[in-house]
C-alpha positions as CSV (number, residue, x, y, z in Angstrom):
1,X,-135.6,-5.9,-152.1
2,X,-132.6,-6.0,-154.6
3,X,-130.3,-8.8,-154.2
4,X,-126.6,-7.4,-156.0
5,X,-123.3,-7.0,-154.8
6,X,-122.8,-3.8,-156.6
7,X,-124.6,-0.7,-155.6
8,X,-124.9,2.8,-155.3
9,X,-125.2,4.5,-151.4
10,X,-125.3,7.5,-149.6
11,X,-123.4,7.9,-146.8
12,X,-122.3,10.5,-144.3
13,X,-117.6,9.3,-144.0
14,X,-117.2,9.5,-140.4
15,X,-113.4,8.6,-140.1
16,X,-110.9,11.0,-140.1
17,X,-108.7,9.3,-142.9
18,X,-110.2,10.1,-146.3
19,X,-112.5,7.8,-148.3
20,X,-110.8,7.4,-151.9
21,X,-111.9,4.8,-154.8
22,X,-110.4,1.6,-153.9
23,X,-110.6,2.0,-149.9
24,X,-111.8,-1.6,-147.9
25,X,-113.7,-1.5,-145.0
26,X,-116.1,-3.9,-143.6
27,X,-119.8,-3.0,-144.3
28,X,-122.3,-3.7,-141.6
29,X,-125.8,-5.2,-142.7
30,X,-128.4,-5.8,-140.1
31,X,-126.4,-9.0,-138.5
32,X,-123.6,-9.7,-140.4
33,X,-120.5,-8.2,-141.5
34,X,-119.7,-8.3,-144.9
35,X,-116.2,-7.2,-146.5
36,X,-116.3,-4.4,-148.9
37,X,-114.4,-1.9,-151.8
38,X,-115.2,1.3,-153.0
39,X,-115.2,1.5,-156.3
40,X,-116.0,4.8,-157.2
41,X,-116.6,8.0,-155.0
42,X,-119.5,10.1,-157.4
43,X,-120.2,13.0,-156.0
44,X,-120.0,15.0,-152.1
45,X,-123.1,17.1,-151.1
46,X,-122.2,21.1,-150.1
47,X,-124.6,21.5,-147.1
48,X,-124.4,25.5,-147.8
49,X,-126.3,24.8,-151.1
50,X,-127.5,21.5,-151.1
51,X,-126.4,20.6,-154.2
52,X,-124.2,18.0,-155.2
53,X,-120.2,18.5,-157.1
54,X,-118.7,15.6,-158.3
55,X,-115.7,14.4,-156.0
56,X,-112.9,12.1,-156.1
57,X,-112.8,11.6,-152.3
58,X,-114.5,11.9,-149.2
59,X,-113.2,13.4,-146.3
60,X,-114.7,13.5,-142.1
61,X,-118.3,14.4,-141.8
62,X,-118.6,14.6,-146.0
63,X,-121.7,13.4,-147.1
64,X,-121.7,11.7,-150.3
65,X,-122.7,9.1,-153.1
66,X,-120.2,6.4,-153.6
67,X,-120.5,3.1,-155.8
68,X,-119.4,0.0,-153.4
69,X,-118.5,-3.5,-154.4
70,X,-119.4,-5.6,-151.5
71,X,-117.9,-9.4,-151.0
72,X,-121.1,-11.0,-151.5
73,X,-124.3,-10.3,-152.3
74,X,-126.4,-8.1,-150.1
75,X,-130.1,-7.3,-149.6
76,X,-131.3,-3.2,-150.4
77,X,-134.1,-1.5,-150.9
78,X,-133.8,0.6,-154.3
């Protein structure tokens, strides 16, 4: 597994207040809680087409790429 603090996920925003570049949130992984940033929101995936537009947010039930800075580092698979 990758070992980074930085990384690139996709992820289904289940809140109703928009996710923007910037946005904390705490980031569960498998035990722990680990503080977190987005730093970028890529792209959002049109379910009509699956294809994905580039976005500067994502909204409830979007599902998109984001880039996310966590606190510390974290393990992933690639």
């Amino acid at each position: 597994p990758c070992v980074e603090r930085q990384f690139e996920a996709n992820l289904v925003w289940m809140v109703e207040d928009t996710l923007t570049q910037g946005r904390n949130f705490l980031l569960k992984h498998t035990t722990q809680q680990v503080n977190a940033r987005v730093t970028s929101v890529e792209s959002r995936l049109n379910i009509t087409t699956m294809e994905h537009s580039p976005a500067s947010y994502l909204g409830l039930n979007d599902i998109g790429v984001v880039r996310v800075e966590a606190s510390r580092p974290i393990l992933f698979d690639d």
